[in-house]
N, C-alpha and C positions, 0 to 999 in steps of 0.2 A: 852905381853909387859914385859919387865926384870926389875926385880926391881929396879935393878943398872938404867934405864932410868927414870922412876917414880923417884927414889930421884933428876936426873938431871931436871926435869922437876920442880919439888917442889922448887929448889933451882933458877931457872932461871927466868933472873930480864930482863923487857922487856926494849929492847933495845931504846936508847931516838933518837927521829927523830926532826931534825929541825924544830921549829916553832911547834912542837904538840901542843893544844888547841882546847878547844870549840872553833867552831867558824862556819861563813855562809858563802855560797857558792860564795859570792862577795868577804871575804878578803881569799878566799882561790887564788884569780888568780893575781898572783905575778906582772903581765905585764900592770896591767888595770891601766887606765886613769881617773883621777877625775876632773871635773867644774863643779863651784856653782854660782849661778846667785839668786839677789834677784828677784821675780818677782808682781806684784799687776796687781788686777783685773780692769776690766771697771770700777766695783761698790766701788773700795776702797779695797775691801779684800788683804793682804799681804802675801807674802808666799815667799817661795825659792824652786826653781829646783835643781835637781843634775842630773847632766849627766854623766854617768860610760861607757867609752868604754872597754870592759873587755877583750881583745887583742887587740890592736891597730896597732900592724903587720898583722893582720888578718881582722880586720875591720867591721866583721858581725854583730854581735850582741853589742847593748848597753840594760843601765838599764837606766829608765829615774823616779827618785823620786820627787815626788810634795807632799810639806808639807806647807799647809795652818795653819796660824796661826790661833790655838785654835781646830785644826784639828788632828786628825791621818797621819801619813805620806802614801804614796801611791806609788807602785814602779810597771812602767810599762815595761816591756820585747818587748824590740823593734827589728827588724832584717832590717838590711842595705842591699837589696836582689843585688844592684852593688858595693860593698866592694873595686872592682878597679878602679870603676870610680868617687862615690862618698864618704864624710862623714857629722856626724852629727856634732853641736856645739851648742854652750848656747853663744849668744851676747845680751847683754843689749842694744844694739843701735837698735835691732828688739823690736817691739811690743810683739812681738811674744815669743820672746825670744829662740825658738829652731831654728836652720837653717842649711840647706840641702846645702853642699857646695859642687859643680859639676863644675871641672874646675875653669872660671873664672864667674860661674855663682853661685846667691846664692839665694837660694829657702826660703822665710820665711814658716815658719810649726807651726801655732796657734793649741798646744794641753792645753795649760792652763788654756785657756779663754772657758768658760759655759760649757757644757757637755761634748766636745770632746770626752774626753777619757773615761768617765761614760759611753757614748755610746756606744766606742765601744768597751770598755770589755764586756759591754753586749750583743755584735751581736753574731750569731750561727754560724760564718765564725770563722776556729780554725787561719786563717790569713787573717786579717781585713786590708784591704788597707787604709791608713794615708797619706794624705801629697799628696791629687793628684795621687796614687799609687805608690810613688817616694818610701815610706818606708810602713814596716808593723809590726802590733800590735800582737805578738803572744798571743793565748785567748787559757786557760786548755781545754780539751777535754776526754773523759771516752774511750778509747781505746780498739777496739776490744778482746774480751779474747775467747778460743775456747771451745767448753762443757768437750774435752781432757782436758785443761789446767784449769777448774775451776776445776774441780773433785778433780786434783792432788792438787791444793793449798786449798781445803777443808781438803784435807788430813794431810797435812802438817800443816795447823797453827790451825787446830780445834780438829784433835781425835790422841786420847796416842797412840804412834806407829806407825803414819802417815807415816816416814818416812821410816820404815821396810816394812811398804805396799807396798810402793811406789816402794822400791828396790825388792819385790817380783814381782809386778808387771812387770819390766824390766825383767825379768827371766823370765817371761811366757810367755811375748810378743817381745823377742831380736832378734826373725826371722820372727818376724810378715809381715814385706816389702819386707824379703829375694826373690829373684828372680835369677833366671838363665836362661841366652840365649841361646836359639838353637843352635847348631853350623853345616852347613851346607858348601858343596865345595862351590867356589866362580863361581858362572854363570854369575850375571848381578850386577856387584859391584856399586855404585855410585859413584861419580867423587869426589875424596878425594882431598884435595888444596897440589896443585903441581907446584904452583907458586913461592916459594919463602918464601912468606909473613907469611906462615902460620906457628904456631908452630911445634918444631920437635914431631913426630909421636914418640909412646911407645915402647921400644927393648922388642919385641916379640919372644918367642919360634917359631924358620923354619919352627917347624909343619903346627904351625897355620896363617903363613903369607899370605895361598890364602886357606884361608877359612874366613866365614862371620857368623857376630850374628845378631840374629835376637832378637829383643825385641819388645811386642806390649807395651811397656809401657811409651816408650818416645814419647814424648811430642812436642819436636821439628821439624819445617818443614825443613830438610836437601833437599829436591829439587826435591826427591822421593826415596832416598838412605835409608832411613829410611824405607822401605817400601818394599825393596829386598835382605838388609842385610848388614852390615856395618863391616870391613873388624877391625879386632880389634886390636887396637891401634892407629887406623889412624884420621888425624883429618879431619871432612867435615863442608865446608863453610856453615853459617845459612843463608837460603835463605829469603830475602828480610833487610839483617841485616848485611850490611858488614863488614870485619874486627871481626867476632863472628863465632868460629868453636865448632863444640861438637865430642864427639867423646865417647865410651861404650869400657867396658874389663873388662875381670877376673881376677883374681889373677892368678890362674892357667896356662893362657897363657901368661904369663911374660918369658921374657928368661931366661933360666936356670940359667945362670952366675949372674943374679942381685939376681933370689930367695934364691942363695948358696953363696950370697957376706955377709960381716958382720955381720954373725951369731950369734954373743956375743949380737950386736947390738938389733935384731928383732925374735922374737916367731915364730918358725915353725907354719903354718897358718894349721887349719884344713880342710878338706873335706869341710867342710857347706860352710866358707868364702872363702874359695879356689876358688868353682864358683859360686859366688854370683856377681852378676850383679856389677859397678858403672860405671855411667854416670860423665862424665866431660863436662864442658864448657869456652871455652877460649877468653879474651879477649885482644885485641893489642891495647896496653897503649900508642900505635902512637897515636890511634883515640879517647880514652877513657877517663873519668876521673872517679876518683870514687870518693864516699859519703859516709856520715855513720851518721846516724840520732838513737837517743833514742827513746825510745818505751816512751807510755804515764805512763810507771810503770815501765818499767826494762830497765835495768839494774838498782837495786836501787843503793843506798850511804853508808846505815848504815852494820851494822856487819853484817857477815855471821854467818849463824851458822854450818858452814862448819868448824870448828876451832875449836885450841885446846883452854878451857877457859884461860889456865895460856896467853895466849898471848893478852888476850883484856884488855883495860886500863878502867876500869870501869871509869876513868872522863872524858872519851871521847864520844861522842854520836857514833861514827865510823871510822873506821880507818883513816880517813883523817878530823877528828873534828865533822863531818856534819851529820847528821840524812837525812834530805831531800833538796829536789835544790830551796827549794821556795828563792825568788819571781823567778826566770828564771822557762820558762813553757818548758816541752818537748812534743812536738806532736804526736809524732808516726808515720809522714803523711811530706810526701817529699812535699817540701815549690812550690809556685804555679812560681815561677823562674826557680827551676830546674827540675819540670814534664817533659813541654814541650823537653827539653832534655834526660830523662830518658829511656833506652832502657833496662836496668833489677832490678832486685830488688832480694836479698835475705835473712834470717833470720843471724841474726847475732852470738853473743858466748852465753853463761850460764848466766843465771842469777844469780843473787851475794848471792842467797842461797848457790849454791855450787862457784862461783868464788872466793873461797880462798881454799888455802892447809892445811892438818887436819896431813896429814903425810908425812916425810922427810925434808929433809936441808929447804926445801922453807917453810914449817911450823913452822920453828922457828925464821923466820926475820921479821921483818917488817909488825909486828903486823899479821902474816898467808900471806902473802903475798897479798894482795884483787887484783884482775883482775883492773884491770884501764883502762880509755876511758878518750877520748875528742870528742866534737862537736864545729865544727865553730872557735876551739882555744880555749877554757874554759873550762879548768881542772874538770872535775865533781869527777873524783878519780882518786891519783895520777897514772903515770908509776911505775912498781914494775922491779928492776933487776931480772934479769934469767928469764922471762918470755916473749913466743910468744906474740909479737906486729906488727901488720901494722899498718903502718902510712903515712897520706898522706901533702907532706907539703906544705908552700904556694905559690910554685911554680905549683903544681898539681902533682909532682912524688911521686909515692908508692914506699914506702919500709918496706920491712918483714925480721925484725930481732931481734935475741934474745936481750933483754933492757940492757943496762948496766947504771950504773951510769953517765958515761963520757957523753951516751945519752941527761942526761937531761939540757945539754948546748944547744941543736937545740928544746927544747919546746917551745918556742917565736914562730918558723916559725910552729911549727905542725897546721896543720887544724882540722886533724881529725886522732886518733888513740883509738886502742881496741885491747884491751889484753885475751888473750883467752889459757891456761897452758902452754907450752913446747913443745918446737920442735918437731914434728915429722919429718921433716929432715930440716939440718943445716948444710951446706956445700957440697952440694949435695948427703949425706949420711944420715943414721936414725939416728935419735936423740940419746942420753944418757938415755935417759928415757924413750924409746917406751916401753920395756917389767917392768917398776917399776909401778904396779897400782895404787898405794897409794901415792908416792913421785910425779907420774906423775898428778896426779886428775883427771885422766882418764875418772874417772866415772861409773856406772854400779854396779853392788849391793855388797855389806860387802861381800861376798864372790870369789870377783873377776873374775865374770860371766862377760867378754867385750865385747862379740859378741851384736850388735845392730846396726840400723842404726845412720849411722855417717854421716856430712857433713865436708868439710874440705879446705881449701883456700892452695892455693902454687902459686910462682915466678919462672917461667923459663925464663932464656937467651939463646937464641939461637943466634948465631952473634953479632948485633947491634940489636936485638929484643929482647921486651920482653914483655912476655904474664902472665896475672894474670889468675889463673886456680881455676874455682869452681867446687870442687864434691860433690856428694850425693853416699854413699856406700848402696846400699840395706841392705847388714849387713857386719859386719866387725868389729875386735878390731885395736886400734891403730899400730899393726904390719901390718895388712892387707892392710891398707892403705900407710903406710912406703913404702912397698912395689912398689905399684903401685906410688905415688909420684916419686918414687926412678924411676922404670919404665921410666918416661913419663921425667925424666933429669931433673926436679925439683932441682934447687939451695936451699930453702926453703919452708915448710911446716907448716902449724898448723891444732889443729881442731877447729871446730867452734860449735856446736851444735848437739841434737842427739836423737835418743828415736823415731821420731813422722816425719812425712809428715808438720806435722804444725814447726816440728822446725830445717826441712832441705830445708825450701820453698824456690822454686826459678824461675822466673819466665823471660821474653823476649816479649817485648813492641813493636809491628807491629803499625802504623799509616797510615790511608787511609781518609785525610780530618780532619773533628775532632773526626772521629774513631778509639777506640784504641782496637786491638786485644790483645790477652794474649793467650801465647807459655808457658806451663809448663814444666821444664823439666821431670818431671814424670805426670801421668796423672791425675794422685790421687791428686796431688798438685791444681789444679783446685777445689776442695771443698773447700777450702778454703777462693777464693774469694767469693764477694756479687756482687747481678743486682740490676737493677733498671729501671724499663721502658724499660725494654726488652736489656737493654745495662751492658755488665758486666763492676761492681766495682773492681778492681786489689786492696787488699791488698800493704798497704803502697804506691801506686797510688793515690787511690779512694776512701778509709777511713783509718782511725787513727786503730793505731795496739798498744796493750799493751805491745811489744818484738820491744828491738831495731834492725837495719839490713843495710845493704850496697846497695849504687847502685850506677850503671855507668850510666855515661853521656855520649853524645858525645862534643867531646873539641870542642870548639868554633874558628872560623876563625882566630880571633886573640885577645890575652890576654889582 
């Protein structure tokens, strides 16, 4: 570092953001709704309710506070699981005084009167049915953590130099998953979707257009095409799971003209990454909708210590005021509404250790820039400009694009978004930032060692189609993957998590009765869930998970 940048650094005065302040995770959501009701008991006791609907374009979640005179106040985290069909309210002409208004139907909801709600904070259901089942009480829960993942955060917040381990660590084990497929002529290919419907197939090198890869390490039931070699680039239907294709490819067998396109752009890829396996999976956002739920711990609130210190406001708890989300609980565990619809599930971005920038432009705005999320409409940290975001709004449409300010006019309708660093492609091309390690946050160790497993999210339009694209790279740095987005016609790209099988997990939800199978797309990925009585637990299914993560749904007949 030049000294001329040290005095810039010494001199620079962090820049003032609207509204900065202490403050709690209620007055941070600009949209929310306030009613107060006095309320009194059977036995005479007095008190007031407050009812917070904390997006009311959105309609999921309220906070519901009861404060008994002579009492402490109480604030209970409620979830509306039909947001379009019904909502809640506080009327003094109910006994009751909360009521469930459906139509032209109105539900009285006694939680004030005797134990109700002592109750069932105290049940072992992390979503306690209320009200008939009409609504429900979300209740904290200790979210799975994996013996990978405690190790590293023993490392990290307990012994001098945790984080040098950590990053040596990555360096010993960055080809730990590394895998390369067979490549064999084509005898007996499986039946690749030739329908129409499917997304467009990867521009592959002529060589290797009738030739097949063979991997024994996916996961997925393609119909027995998995089984005989799979033709690369091309996408194959997942059987018993329509409207869902997967499809495997190297770097290596890319066509020439895209590996030799934008070379300012993307790092000449090595040998290792070259043929390293990655699996994709794609879904058609005809049938789809997606989710994105917090982990019961991550993504946290407060600072990162991914940053430079000139940039943190010591009278702030954290970039956006707030230390933690109490009283709103996060689960880890897809709400018991949208199970029964859930057909995948997968590990979501960084946790907010590293989710902010330490170096380049995006490190000196906006307090390091912090990764930002919402659930259900509820700001938990804000959107940051110049950074990868998907977001889903409350119509159900995704969209993956870099944040601008102008953006944060349509936050009202957002449902659900996460920010996870910079493009790796943006207009159907690689990003500005694929080969910058440091400006990008790429990740991977102080000496800019990138090769590791990578997971990674991208948008293709094909036609009037459009397909949301998960992959998992065995290894790869952010060019390796540029590449292959770039490949497969990707409009946008980002990446999302990396290092570990626990934090590229992804998984395809088969139902037979009230049996639910579980499809990994790697096989390794399978350790990771839990059984019980001879029945396997899915991970963010089946138990609470400390990492937040995404999953699709099938859209419903009609909205």
């Amino acid at each position: 570092m030049t000294s001329r940048f040290l005095i810039f650094l010494a001199c620079w005065t962090l820049p003032a953001l609207a509204g900065d302040s202490p403050k709690t995770i209620v007055e941070l959501q600009e949209f929310r709704s306030t009613d107060s009701i006095p309320i009194r008991s059977k036995d005479g006791k007095q008190g007031r309710a407050t009812l917070i609907n904390l997006n009311p374009a959105i309609n999921a979640w309220y906070l519901l506070e009861v404060a008994w005179t002579g009492a402490s106040e109480v604030a209970y985290h409620l979830e509306n699981p039909k947001p379009g069909a019904q909502r809640l309210l506080l009327d003094e002409t109910y006994p009751a005084g909360l009521v469930i208004l459906n139509g032209k139907n109105r539900y009285p909801c006694d939680l004030v009167e005797g134990d109700t709600l002592v109750q069932a904070r105290g049940s072992r259901l992390i979503f306690q049915p209320l009200c008939e089942g009409r609504i429900y009480l979300r209740n904290p829960a200790t979210g799975h953590r994996t013996t990978l993942e405690a190790a590293v955060e023993l490392l990290r917040e307990h012994v001098w130099g945790g984080e040098k381990i950590i990053s040596l660590g990555h360096i010993l084990l960055g080809d730990l998953y590394r895998e390369s497929a067979t490549i064999q002529q084509q005898s007996m290919a499986g039946a690749v979707a030739k329908d129409g419907n499917g997304p467009a197939p990867a521009l592959i090198d002529p060589e290797y257009c009738n030739r097949l890869l063979m991997s024994n390490n996916l996961g997925i039931d393609l119909g027995g095409a998995e089984k005989t070699g799979l033709i690369p680039g091309a996408w194959y239907p997942v059987s018993a799971t329509s409207g869902v294709y997967a499809s495997i490819i190297q770097p290596n067998l890319i066509d020439p003209s895209v590996l030799q396109g934008h070379k300012k752009l993307v790092n000449n890829l090595d040998t290792s990454e070259a043929s390293a396996l990655a699996y994709l999976v794609a879904f058609d956002l005809d049938r789809f909708d997606l989710g994105y739920a917090l982990g019961t711990e991550h993504p946290k609130v407060g600072w990162s210590d991914h940053m430079l210190p000139s940039m943190r406001d010591p009278a702030l708890l954290g970039p956006d005021g707030i230390a933690n989300i109490a009283p709103l609980v996060s689960t880890g565990l897809i709400s018991p509404e949208a199970a029964p619809k859930t057909i995948a599930s997968f590990t979501a971005g960084f946790k907010r250790e590293h989710g902010a920038f330490k170096y380049g432009e995006l490190a000196l705005k906006n307090y390091g820039s912090h990764y930002g999320f919402l659930e259900q409409g509820v700001v938990f940290s804000r959107l940051q400009p110049g950074l990868s975001t998907i977001s889903v709004l409350d119509d159900g449409s995704v969209v993956m694009k870099t944040w601008t300010e102008e953006d944060n006019k349509s936050l009202k309708r957002i449902k659900y978004a996460r920010q996870n660093g910079v493009p790796l492609i943006e207009a159907g091309i690689p990003g500005d930032l694929v080969t910058r390690w440091g400006p990008g946050n790429w990740s991977g160790s102080e000496d800019m060692k990138l090769r590791t497993m990578r997971s990674g999210f991208a948008l293709q339009k094909i036609n009037s189609k459009r397909f949301l694209i998960y992959a998992v790279f065995s290894t790869a740095t952010p060019s390796a993957m540029a590449r292959v987005f770039e490949a497969y016609r990707c409009d946008y790209a980002m990446l999302l998590d990396m290092n570990a099988l626990e934090h590229t997990y992804m998984a395809l939800y088969r139902r037979a009765g009230s049996r639910v199978f579980v499809d990994h797309l790697v096989k390794g990925m399978s350790e990771l869930d839990k059984s019980a009585s001879g029945e396997v637990l899915p991970r963010f299914l089946g138990y609470a998970d400390n990492r937040d993560f995404f999953y699709v749904m099938r859209k419903e007949a009609t909205r």
